[in-house]
C-alpha positions in Angstrom: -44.2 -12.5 -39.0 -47.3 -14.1 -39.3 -50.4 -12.8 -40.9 -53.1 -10.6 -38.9 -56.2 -12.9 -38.9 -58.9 -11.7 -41.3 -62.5 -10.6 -39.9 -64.8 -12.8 -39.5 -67.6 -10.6 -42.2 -65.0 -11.1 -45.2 -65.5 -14.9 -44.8 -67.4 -16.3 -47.5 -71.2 -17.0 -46.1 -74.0 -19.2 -47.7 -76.7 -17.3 -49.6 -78.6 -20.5 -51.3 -79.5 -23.9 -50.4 -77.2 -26.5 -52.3 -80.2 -28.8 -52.3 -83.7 -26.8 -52.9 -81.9 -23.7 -54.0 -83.8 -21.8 -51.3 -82.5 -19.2 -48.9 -80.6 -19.6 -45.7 -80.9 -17.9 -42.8 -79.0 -17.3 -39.5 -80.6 -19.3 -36.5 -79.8 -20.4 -33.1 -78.7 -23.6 -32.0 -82.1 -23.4 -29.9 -84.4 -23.5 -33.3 -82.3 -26.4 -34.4 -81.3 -28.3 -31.3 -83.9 -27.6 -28.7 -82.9 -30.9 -26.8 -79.5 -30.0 -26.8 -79.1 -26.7 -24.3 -75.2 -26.7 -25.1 -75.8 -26.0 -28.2 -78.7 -22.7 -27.3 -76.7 -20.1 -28.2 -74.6 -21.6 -31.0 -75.1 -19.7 -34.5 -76.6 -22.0 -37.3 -77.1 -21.0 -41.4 -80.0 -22.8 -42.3 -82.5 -23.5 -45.4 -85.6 -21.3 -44.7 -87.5 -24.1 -47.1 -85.7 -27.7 -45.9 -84.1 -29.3 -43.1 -80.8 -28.7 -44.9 -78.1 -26.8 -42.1 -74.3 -26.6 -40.6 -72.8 -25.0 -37.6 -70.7 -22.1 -37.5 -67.1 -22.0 -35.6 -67.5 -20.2 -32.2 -66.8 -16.2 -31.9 -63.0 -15.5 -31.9 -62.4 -19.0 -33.2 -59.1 -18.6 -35.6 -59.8 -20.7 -38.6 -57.4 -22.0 -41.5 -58.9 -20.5 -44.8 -58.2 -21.1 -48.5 -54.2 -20.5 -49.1 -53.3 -20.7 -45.3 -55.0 -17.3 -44.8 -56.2 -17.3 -41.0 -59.8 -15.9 -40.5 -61.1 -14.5 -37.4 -64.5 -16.0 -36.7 -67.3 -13.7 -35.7 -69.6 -16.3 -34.7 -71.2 -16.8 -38.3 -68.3 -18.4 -40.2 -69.4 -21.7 -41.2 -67.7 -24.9 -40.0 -68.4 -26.2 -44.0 -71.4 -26.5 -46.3 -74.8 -27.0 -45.8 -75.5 -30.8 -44.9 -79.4 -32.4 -45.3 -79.9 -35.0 -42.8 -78.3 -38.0 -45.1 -75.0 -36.0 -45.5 -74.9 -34.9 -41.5 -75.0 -38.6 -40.5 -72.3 -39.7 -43.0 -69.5 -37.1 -41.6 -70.8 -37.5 -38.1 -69.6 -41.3 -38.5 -66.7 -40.0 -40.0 -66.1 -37.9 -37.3 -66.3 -41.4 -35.1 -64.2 -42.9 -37.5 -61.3 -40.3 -37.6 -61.1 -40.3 -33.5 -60.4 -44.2 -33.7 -57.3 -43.3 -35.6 -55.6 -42.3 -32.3 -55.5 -46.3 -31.6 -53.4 -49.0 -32.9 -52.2 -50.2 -35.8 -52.8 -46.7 -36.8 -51.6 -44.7 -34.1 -51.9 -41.2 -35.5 -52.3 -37.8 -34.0 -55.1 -35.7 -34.9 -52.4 -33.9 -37.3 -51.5 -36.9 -38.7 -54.8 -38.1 -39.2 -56.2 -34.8 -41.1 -53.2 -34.7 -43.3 -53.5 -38.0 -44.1 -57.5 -37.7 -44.8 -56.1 -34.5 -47.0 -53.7 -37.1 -49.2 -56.6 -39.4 -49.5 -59.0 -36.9 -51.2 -56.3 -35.0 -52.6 -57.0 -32.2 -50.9 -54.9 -28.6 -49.7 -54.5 -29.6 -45.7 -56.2 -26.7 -45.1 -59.8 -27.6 -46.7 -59.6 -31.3 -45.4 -62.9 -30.7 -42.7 -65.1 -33.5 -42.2 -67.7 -30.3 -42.4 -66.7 -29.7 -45.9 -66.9 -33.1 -47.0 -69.3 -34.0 -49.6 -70.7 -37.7 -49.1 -69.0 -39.6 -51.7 -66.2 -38.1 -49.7 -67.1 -39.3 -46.3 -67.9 -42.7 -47.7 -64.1 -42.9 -49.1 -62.3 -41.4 -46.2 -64.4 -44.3 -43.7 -63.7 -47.4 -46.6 -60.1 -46.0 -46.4 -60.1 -45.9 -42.4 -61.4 -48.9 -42.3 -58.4 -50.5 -44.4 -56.2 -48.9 -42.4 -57.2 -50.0 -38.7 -58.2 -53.6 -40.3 -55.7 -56.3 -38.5 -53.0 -57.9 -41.6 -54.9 -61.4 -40.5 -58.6 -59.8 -41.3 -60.0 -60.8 -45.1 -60.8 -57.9 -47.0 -63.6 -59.9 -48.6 -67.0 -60.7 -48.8 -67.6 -59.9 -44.5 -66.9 -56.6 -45.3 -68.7 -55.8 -48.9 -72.2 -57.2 -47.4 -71.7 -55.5 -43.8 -71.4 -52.0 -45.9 -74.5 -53.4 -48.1 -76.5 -53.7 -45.6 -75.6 -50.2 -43.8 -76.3 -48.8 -46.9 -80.2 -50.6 -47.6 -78.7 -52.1 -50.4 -80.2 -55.4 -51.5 -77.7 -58.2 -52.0 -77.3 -62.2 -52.6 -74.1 -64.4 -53.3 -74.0 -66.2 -56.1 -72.5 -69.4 -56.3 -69.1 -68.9 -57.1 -68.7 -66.4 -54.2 -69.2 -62.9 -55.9 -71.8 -61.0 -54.9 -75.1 -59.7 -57.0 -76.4 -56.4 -56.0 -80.3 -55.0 -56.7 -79.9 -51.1 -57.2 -83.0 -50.2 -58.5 -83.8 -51.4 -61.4 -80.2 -52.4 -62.4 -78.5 -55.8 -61.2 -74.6 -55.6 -60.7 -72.3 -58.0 -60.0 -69.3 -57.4 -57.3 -66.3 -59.1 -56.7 -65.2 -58.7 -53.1 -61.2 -60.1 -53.6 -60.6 -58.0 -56.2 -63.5 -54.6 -55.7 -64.3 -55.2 -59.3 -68.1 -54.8 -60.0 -69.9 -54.1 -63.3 -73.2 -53.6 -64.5 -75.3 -56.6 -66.2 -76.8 -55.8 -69.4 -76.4 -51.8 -69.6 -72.3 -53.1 -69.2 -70.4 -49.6 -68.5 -67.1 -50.6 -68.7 -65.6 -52.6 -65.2 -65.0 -50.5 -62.4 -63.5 -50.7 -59.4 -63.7 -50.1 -55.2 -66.2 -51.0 -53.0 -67.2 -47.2 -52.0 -67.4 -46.5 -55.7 -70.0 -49.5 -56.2 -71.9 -47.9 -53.2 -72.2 -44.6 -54.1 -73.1 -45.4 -57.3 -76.4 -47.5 -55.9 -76.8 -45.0 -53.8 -76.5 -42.5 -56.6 -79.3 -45.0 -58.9 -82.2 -44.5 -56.1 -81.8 -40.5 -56.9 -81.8 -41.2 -60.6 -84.2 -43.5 -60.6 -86.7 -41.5 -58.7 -86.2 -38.4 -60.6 -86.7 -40.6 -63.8 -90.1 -41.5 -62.9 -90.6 -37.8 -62.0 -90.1 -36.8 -64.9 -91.0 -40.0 -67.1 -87.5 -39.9 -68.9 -84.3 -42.0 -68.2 -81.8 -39.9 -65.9 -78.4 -39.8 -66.7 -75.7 -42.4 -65.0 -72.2 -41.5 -63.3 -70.0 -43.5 -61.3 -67.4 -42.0 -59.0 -63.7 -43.9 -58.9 -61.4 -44.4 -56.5 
């Protein structure tokens, strides 16, 4: 026999801002989303300080905890972790990207499609929530969708490296032999689409490899960057692999 679900009030609930370190309060979907009247009464934890936010599951929602435990919502269990505006758009495209998984080649049910998002991150089935997803996540779970709904006929090349350049602001040029050379601040990498080896030119780190990797890891330069000239000192380098 299964379980009784858990109370909503044992839930784990946010108490500081993951971004400011501030604290977050309990709002309405009205203070948030005053264009959106469907969304009024909705409960929202949110950073008193920044614009830094997530939803909570609806009252009597039953929710799939940590370890398969089944958790009764009370209308302020939150649907993840709290997302500032760059990390909201990236899982609301994954969102998109997961609902075209229902169409071919992939053909998967939504079942099929959150397990297999749970495989790809490595993840227990029953924390794989687009709402929990960090955005080095989201950006590996859509490069991965987009492999798997890409025709065998399409090129995996150079179309799609500068299409996901350009999404991401990332300044780019081919060089004459075909690979690509990337401005990330004030680095200059080099990026071969056939194979999704890229490496760093002068500061060399070692090859690495995956085109969401070399992303994230431009992305990841504009934050170091910045906070280097903040505080007039180098900031310290990491790149995420596949």
């Amino acid at each position: 026999m299964d379980a009784p679900p858990q109370p909503g009030p044992d839930a784990p609930r946010p108490d500081r801002c993951p971004y400011c370190r501030s604290d977050v309060a309990l709002v309405t979907g009205a203070q948030v989303y005053p264009q959106r009247p469907d969304l009024a009464d909705r409960q929202i934890w949110r950073c008193v300080s920044c614009d830094a936010h997530v939803g909570c599951h609806k009252a009597g929602a039953r929710v799939v905890g940590r370890g398969g435990t089944v958790i009764l919502s009370d209308g302020t269990l939150p649907m993840g972790s709290l997302a500032n505006a760059e990390l909201r758009a990236a899982r609301v495209e994954t969102h998109r990207l997961m609902d075209t998984l229902s169409h071919a080649p992939a053909c998967m049910s939504r079942a099929e499609a959150y397990a297999w998002m749970a495989r790809l991150l490595e993840l227990p089935p029953e924390e794989a929530h687009v709402a929990a997803l960090s955005f080095e996540e989201c950006v590996k779970v859509m490069h991965g969708i987009e492999d798997l709904m890409r025709s065998p006929s399409e090129s995996t090349a150079a179309p799609d490296a500068t299409r996901w350049l350009a999404q991401a602001g990332i300044g780019h040029s081919v060089a004459e032999d075909g690979h690509l050379v990337i401005e990330a601040g004030d680095e200059t990498l080099d990026y071969w689409p056939d194979t999704q080896h890229w490496s760093v030119r002068d500061q060399l780190v070692g090859e690495q490899e995956g085109l969401h990797a070399l992303i994230l890891y431009c992305v990841q330069g504009r934050t170091r960057n910045k906070g280097a000239r903040s505080r007039g000192n180098a900031g310290s380098r990491s790149a995420i692999k596949r």
